[in-house]
SEKEKE-392500 format. One record per residue: residue number from 1; x, y, z of N, C-alpha, C in turn. Coordinates in nm, 3 decimals. Layout:
BEGIN
<lumvex num="NUM" n_u="X" n_v="Y" n_w="Z" ca_u="X" ca_v="Y" ca_w="Z" c_u="X" c_v="Y" c_w="Z"/>
...
REM end
This chain:
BEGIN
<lumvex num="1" n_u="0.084" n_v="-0.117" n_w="0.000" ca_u="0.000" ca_v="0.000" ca_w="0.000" c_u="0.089" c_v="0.123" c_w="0.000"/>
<lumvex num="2" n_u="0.069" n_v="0.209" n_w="-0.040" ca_u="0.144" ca_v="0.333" ca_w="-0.117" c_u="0.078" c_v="0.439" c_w="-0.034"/>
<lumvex num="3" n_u="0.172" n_v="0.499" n_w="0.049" ca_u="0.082" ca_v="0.605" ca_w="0.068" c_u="0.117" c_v="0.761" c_w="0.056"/>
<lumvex num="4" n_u="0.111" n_v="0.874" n_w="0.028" ca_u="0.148" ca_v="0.999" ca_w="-0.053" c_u="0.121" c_v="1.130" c_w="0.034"/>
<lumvex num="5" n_u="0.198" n_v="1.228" n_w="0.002" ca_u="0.161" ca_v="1.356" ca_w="0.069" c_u="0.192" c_v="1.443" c_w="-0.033"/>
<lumvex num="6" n_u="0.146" n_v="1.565" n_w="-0.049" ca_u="0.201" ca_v="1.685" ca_w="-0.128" c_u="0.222" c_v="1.800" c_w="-0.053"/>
<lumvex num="7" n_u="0.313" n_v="1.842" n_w="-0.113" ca_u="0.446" ca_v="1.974" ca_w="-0.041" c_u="0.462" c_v="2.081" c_w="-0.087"/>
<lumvex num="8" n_u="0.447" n_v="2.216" n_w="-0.075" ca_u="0.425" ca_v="2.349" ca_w="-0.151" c_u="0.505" c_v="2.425" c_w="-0.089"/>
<lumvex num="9" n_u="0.567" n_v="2.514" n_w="-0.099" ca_u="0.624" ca_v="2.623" ca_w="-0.021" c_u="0.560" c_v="2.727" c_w="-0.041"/>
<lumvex num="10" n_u="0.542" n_v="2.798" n_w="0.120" ca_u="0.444" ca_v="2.872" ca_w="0.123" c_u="0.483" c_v="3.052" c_w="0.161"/>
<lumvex num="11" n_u="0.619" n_v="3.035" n_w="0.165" ca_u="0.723" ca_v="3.140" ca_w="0.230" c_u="0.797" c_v="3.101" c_w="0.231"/>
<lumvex num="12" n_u="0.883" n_v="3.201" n_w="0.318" ca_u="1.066" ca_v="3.157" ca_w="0.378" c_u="1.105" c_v="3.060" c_w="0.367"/>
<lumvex num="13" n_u="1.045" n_v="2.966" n_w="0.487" ca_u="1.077" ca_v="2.859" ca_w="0.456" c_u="0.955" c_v="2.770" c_w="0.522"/>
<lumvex num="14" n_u="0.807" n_v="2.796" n_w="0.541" ca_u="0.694" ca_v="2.720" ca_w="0.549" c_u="0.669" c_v="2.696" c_w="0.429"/>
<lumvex num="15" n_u="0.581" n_v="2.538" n_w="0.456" ca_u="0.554" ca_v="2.442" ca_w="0.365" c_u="0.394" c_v="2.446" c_w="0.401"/>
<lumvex num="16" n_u="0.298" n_v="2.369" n_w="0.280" ca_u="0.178" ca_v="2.359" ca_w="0.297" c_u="0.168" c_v="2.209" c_w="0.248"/>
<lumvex num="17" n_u="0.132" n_v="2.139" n_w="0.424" ca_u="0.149" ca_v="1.994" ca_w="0.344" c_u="-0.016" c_v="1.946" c_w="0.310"/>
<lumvex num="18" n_u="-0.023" n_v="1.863" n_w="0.207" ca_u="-0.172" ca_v="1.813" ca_w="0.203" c_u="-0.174" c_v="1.657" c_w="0.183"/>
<lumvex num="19" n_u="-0.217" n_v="1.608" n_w="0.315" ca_u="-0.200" ca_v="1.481" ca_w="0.358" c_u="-0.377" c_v="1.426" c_w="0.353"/>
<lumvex num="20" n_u="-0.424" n_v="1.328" n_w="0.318" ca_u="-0.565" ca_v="1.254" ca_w="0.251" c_u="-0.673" c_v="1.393" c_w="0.279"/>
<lumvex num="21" n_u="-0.634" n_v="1.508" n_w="0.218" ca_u="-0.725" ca_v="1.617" ca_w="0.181" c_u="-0.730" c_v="1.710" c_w="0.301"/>
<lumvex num="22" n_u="-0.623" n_v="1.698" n_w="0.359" ca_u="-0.630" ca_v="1.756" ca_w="0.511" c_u="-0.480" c_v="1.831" c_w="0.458"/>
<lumvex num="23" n_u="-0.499" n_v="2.001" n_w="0.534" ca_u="-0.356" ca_v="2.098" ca_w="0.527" c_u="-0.309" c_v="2.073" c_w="0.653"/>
<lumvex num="24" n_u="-0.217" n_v="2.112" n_w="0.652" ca_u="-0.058" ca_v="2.165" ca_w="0.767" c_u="0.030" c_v="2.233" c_w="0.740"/>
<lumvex num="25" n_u="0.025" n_v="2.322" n_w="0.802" ca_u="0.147" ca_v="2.416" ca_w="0.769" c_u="0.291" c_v="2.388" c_w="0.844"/>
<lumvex num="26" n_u="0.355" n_v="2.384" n_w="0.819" ca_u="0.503" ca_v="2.351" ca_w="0.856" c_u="0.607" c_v="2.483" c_w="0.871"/>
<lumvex num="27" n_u="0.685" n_v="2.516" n_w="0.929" ca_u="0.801" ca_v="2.608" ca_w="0.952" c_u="0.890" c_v="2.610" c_w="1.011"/>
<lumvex num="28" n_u="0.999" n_v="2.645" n_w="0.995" ca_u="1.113" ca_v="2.669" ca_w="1.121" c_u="1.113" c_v="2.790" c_w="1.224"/>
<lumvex num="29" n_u="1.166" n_v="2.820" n_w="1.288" ca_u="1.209" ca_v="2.924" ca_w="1.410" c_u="1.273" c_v="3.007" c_w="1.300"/>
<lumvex num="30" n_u="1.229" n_v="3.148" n_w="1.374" ca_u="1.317" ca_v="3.252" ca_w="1.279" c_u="1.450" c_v="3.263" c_w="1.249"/>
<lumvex num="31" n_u="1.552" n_v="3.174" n_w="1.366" ca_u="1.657" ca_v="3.165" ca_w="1.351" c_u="1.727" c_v="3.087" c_w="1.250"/>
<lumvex num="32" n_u="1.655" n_v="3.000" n_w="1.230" ca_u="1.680" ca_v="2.964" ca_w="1.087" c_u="1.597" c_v="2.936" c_w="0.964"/>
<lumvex num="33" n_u="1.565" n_v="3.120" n_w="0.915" ca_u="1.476" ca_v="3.147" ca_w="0.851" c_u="1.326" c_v="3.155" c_w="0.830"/>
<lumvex num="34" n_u="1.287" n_v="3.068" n_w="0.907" ca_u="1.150" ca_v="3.059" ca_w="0.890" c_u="1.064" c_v="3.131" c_w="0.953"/>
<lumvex num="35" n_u="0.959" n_v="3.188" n_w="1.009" ca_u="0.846" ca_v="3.264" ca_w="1.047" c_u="0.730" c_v="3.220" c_w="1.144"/>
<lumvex num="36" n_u="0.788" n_v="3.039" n_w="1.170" ca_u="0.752" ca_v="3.047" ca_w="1.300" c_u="0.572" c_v="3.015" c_w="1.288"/>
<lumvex num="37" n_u="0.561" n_v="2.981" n_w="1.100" ca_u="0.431" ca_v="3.003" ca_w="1.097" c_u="0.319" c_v="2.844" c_w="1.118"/>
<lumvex num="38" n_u="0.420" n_v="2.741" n_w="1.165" ca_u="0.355" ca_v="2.614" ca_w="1.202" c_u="0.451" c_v="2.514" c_w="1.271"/>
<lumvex num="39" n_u="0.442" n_v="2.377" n_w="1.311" ca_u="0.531" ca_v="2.323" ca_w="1.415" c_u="0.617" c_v="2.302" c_w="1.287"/>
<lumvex num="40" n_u="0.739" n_v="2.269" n_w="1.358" ca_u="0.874" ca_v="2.221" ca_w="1.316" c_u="0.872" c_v="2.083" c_w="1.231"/>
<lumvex num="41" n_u="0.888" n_v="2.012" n_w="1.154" ca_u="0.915" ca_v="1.881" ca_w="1.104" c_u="0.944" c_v="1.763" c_w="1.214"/>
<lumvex num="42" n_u="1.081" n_v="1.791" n_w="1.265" ca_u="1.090" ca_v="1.696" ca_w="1.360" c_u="0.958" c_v="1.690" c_w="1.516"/>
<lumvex num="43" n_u="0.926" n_v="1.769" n_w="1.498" ca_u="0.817" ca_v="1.746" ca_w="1.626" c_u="0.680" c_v="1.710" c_w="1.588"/>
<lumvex num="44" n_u="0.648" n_v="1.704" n_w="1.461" ca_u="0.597" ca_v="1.629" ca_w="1.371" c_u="0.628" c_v="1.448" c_w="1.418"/>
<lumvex num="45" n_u="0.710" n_v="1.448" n_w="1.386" ca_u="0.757" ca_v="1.323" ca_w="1.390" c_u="0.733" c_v="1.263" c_w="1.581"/>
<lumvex num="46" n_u="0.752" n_v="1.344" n_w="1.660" ca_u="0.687" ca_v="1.301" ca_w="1.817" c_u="0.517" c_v="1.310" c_w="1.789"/>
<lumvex num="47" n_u="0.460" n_v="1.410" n_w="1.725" ca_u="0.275" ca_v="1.413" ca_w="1.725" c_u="0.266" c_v="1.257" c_w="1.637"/>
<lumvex num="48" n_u="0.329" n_v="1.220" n_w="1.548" ca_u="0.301" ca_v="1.090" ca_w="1.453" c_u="0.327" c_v="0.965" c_w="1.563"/>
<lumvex num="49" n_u="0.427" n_v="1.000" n_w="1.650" ca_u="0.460" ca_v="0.851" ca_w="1.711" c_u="0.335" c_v="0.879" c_w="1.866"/>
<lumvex num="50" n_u="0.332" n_v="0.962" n_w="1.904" ca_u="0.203" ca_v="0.938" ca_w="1.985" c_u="0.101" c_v="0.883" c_w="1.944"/>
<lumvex num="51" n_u="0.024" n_v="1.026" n_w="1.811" ca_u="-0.085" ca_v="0.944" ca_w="1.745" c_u="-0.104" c_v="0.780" c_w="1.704"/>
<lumvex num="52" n_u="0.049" n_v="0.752" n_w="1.676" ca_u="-0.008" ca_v="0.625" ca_w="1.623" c_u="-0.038" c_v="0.521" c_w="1.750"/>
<lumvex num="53" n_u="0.052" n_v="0.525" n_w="1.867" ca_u="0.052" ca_v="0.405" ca_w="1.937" c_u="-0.091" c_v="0.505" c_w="2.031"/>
<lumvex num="54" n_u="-0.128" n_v="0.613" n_w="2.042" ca_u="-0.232" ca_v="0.640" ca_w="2.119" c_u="-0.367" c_v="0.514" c_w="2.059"/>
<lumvex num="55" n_u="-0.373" n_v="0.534" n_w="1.892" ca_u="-0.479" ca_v="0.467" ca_w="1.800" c_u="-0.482" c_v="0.347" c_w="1.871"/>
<lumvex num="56" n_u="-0.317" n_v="0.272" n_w="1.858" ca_u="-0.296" ca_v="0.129" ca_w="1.903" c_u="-0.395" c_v="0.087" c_w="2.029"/>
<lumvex num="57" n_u="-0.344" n_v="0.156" n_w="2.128" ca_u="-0.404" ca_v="0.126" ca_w="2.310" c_u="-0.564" c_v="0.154" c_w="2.283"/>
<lumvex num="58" n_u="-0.580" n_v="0.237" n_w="2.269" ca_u="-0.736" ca_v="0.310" ca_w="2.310" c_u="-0.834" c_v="0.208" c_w="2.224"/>
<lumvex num="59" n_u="-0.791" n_v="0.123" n_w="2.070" ca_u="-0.840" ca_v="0.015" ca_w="2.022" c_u="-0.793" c_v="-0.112" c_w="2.112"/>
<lumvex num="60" n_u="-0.700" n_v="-0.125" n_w="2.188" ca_u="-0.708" ca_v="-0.285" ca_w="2.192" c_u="-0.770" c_v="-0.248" c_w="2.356"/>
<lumvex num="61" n_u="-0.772" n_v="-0.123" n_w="2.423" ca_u="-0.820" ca_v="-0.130" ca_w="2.556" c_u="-0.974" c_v="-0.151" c_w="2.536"/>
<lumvex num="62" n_u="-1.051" n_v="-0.106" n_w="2.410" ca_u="-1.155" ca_v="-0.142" ca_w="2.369" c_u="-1.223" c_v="-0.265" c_w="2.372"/>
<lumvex num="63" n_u="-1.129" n_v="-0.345" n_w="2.294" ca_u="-1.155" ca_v="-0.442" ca_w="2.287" c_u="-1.123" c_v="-0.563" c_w="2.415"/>
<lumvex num="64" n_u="-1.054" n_v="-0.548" n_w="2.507" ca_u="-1.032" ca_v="-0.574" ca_w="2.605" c_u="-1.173" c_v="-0.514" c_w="2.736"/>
<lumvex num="65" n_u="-1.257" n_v="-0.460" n_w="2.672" ca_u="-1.338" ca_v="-0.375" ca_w="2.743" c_u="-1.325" c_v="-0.297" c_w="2.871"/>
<lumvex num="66" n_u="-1.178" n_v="-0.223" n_w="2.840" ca_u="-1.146" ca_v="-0.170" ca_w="2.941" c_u="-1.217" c_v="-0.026" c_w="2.977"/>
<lumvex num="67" n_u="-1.295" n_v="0.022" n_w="3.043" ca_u="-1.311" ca_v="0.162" ca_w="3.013" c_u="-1.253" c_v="0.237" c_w="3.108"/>
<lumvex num="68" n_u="-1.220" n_v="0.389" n_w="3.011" ca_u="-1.128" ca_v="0.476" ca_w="3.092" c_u="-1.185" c_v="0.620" c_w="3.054"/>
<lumvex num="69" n_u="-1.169" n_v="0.760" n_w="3.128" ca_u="-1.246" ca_v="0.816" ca_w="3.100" c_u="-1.145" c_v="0.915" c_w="2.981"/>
<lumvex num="70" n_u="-1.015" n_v="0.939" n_w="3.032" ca_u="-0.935" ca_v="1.003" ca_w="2.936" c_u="-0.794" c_v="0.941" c_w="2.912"/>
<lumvex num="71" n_u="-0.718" n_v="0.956" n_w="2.792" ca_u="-0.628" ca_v="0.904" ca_w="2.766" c_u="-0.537" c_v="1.027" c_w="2.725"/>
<lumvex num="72" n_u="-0.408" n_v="1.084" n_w="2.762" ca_u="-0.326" ca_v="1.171" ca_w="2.682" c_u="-0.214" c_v="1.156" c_w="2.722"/>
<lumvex num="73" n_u="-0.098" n_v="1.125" n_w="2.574" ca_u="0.026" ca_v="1.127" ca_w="2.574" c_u="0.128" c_v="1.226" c_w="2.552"/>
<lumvex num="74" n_u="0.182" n_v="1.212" n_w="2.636" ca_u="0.281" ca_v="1.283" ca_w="2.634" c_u="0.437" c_v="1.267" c_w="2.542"/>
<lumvex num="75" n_u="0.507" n_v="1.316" n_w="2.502" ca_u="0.623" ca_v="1.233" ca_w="2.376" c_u="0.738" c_v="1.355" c_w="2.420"/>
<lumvex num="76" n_u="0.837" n_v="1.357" n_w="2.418" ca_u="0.974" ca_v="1.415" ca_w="2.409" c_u="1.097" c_v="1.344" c_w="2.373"/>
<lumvex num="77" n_u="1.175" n_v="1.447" n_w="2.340" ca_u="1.279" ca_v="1.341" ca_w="2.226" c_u="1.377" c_v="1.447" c_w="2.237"/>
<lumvex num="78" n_u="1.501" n_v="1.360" n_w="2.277" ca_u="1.635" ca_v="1.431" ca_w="2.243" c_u="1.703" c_v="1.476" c_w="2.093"/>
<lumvex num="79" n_u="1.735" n_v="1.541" n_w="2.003" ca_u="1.784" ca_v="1.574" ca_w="1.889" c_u="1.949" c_v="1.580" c_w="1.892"/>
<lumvex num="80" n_u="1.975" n_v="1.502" n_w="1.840" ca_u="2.172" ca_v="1.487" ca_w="1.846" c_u="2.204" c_v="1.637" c_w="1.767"/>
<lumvex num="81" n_u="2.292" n_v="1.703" n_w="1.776" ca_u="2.395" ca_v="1.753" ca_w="1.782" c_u="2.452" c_v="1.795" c_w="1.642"/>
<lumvex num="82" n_u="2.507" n_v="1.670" n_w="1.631" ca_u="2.568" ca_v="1.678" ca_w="1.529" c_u="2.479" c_v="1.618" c_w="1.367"/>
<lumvex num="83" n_u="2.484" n_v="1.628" n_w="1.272" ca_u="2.434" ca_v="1.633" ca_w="1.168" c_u="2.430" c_v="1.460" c_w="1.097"/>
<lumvex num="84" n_u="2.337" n_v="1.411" n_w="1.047" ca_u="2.187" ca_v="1.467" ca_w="1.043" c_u="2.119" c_v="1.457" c_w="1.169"/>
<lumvex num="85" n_u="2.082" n_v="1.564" n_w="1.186" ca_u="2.002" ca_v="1.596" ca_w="1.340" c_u="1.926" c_v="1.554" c_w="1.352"/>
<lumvex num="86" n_u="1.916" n_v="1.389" n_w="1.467" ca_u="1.755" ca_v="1.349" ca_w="1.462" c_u="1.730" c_v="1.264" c_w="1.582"/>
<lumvex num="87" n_u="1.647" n_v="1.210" n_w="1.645" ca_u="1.591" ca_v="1.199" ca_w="1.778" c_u="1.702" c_v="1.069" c_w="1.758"/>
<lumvex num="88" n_u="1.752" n_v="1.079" n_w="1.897" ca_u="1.823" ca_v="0.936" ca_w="1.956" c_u="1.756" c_v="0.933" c_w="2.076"/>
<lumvex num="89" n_u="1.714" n_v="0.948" n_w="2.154" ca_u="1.586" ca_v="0.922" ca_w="2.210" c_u="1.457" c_v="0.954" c_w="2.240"/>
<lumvex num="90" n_u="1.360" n_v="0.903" n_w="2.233" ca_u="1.233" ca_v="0.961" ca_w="2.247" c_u="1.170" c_v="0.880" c_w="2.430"/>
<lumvex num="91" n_u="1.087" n_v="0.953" n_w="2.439" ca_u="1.023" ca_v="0.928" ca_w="2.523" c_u="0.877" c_v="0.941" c_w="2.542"/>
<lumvex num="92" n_u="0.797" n_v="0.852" n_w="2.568" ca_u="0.679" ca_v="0.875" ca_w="2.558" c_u="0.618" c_v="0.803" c_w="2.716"/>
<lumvex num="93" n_u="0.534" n_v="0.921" n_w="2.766" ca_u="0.437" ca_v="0.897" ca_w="2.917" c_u="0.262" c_v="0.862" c_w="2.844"/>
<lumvex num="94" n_u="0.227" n_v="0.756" n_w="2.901" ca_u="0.058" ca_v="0.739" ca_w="2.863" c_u="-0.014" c_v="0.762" c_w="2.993"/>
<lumvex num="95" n_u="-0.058" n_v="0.850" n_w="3.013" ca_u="-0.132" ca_v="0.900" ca_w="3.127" c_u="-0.292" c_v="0.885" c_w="3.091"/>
<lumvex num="96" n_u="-0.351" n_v="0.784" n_w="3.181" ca_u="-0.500" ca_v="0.740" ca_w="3.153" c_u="-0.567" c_v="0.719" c_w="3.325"/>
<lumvex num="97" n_u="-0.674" n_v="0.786" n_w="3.222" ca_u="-0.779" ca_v="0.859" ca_w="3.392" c_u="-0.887" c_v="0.742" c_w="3.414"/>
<lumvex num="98" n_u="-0.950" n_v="0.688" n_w="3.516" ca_u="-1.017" ca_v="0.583" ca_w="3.532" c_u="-1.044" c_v="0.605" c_w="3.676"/>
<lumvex num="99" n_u="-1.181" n_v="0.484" n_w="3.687" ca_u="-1.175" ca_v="0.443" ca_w="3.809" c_u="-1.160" c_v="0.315" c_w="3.854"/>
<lumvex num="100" n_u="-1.076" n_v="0.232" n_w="3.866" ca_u="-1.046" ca_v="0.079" ca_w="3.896" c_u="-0.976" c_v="0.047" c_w="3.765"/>
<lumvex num="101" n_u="-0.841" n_v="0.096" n_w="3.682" ca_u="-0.834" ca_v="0.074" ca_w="3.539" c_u="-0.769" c_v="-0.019" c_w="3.586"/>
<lumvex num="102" n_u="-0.684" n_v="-0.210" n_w="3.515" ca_u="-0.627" ca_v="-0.267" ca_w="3.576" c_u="-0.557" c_v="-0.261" c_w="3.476"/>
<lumvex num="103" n_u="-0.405" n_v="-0.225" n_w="3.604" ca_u="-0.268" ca_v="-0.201" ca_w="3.485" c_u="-0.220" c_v="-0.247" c_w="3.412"/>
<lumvex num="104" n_u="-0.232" n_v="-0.420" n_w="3.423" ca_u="-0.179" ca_v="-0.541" ca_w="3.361" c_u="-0.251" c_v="-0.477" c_w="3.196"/>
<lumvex num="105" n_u="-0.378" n_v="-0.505" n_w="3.215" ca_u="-0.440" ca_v="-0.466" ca_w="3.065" c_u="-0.355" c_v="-0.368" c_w="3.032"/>
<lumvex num="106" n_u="-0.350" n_v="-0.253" n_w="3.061" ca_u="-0.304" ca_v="-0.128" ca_w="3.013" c_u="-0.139" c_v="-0.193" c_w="2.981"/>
<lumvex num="107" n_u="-0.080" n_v="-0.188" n_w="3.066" ca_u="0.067" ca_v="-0.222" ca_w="3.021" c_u="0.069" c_v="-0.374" c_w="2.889"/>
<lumvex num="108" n_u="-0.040" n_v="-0.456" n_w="2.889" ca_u="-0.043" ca_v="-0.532" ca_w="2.787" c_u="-0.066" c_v="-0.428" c_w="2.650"/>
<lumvex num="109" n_u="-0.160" n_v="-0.378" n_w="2.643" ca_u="-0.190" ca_v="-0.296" ca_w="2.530" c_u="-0.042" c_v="-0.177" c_w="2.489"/>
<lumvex num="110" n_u="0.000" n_v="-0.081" n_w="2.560" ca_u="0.082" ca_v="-0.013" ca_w="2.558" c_u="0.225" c_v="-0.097" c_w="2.507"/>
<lumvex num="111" n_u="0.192" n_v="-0.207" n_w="2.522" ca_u="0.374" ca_v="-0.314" ca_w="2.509" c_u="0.319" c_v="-0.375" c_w="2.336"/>
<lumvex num="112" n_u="0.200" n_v="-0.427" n_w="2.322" ca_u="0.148" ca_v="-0.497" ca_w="2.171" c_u="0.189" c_v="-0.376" c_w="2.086"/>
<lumvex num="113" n_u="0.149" n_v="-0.199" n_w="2.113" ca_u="0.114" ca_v="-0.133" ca_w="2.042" c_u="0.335" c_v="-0.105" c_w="2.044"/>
<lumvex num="114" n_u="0.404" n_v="-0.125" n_w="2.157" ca_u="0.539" ca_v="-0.069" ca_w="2.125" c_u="0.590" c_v="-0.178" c_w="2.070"/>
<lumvex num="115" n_u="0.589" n_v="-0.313" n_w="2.071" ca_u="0.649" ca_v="-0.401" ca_w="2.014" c_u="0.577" c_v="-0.424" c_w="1.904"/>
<lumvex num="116" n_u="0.448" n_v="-0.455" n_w="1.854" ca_u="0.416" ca_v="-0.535" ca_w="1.720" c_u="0.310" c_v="-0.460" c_w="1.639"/>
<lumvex num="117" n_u="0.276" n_v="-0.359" n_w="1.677" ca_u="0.170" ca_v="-0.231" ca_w="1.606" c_u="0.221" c_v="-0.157" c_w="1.552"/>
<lumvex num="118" n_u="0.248" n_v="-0.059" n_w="1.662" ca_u="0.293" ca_v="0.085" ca_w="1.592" c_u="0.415" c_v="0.106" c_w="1.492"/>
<lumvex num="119" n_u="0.364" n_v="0.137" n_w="1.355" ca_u="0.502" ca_v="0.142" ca_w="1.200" c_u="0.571" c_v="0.258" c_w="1.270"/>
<lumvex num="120" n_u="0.530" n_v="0.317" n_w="1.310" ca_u="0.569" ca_v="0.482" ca_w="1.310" c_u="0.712" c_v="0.454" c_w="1.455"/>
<lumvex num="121" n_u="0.629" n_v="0.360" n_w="1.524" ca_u="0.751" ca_v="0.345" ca_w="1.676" c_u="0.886" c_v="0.252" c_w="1.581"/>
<lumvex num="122" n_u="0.847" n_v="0.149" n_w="1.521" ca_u="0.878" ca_v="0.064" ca_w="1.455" c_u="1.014" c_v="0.141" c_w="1.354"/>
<lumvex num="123" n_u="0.949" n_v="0.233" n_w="1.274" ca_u="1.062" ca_v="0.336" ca_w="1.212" c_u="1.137" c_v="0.391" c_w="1.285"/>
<lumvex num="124" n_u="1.113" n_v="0.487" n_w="1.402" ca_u="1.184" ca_v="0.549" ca_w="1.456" c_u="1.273" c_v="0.482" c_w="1.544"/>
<lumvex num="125" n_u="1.248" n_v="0.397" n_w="1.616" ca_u="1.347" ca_v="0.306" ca_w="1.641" c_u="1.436" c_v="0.240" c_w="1.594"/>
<lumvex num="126" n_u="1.465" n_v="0.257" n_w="1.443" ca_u="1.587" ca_v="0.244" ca_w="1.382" c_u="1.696" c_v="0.334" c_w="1.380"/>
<lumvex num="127" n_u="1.666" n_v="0.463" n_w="1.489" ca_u="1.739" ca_v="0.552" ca_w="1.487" c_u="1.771" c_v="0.579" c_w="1.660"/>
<lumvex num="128" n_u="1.643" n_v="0.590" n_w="1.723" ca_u="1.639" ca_v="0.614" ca_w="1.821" c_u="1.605" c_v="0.491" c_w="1.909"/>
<lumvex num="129" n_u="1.684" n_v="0.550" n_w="2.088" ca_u="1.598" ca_v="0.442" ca_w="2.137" c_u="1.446" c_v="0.521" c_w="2.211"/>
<lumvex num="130" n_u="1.333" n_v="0.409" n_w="2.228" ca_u="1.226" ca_v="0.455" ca_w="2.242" c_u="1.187" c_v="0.395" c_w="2.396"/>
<lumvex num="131" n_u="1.149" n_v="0.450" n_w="2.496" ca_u="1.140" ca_v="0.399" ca_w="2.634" c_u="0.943" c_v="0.488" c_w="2.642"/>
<lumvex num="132" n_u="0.898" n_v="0.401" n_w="2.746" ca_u="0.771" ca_v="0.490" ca_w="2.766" c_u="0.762" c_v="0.441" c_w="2.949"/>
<lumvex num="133" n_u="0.654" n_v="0.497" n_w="2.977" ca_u="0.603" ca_v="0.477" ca_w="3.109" c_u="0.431" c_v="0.503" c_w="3.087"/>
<lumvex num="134" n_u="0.391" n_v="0.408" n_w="3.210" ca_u="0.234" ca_v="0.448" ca_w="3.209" c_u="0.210" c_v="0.485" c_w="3.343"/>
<lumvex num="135" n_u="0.142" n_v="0.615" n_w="3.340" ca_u="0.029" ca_v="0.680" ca_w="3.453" c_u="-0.110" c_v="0.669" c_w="3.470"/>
<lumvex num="136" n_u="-0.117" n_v="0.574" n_w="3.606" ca_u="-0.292" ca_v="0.584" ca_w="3.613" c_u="-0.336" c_v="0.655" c_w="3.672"/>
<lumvex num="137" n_u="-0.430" n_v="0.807" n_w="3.700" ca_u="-0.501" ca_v="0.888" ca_w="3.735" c_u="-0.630" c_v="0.800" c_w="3.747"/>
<lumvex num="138" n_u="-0.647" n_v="0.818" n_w="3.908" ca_u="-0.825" ca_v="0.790" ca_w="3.916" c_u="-0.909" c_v="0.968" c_w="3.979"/>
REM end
């Protein structure tokens, strides 16, 4: 399966991406050129690796019939230094609100979605290493 985006420059140095009929604007920090007029590329790449393993859990806690009332991740990532500049580690917190949630489920789902689901963890981990933790809020 093939899948496609299209890329425009929209200024300095923002881009107008159009991903399955949906925009984003993209930019750098003024310091290097850009205007600051949408997130960065690489932090892109932390919203993609949440989104995807968030999709992962919140479907298999489903199906596990776990219910919870909120789910939100958190992602941060170190950027090396030296060139090509790109996450050698990421980090991701799953913080999920409940009342009686049982962790085993949760840490089962959160481990299927880091080991055998998520493409996006799956990619980036050829570069980086990827560690997470889970928080239960009742």
């Amino acid at each position: 399966m093939a899948e496609s985006v299209n890329i425009r420059l929209k200024g300095e140095m923002a881009f107008d991406i159009e991903i399955d009929g949906h925009h984003l604007m993209i930019d750098s920090a003024p310091e290097f050129g850009g205007e600051n007029r949408g997130p960065k590329p690489k932090n892109l790449m932390l919203a993609s690796i949440g989104g995807c393993t968030g999709m992962d859990v919140v479907s298999m806690l489903r199906k596990m019939r776990v219910p919870f009332d909120d789910l939100r991740i958190e992602v941060s990532g170190n950027i090396t230094e030296e060139h090509p500049r790109h996450f050698d580690t990421i980090h991701i917190i799953y913080i999920i609100k409940g009342l009686n949630i049982p962790r085993d489920k949760v840490e089962t789902a959160v481990n299927l979605s880091q080991e055998k689901y998520c493409g996006v963890t799956y990619s980036l981990r050829q570069s980086a290493s990827i560690t997470h933790e889970i928080i239960i809020e009742e």
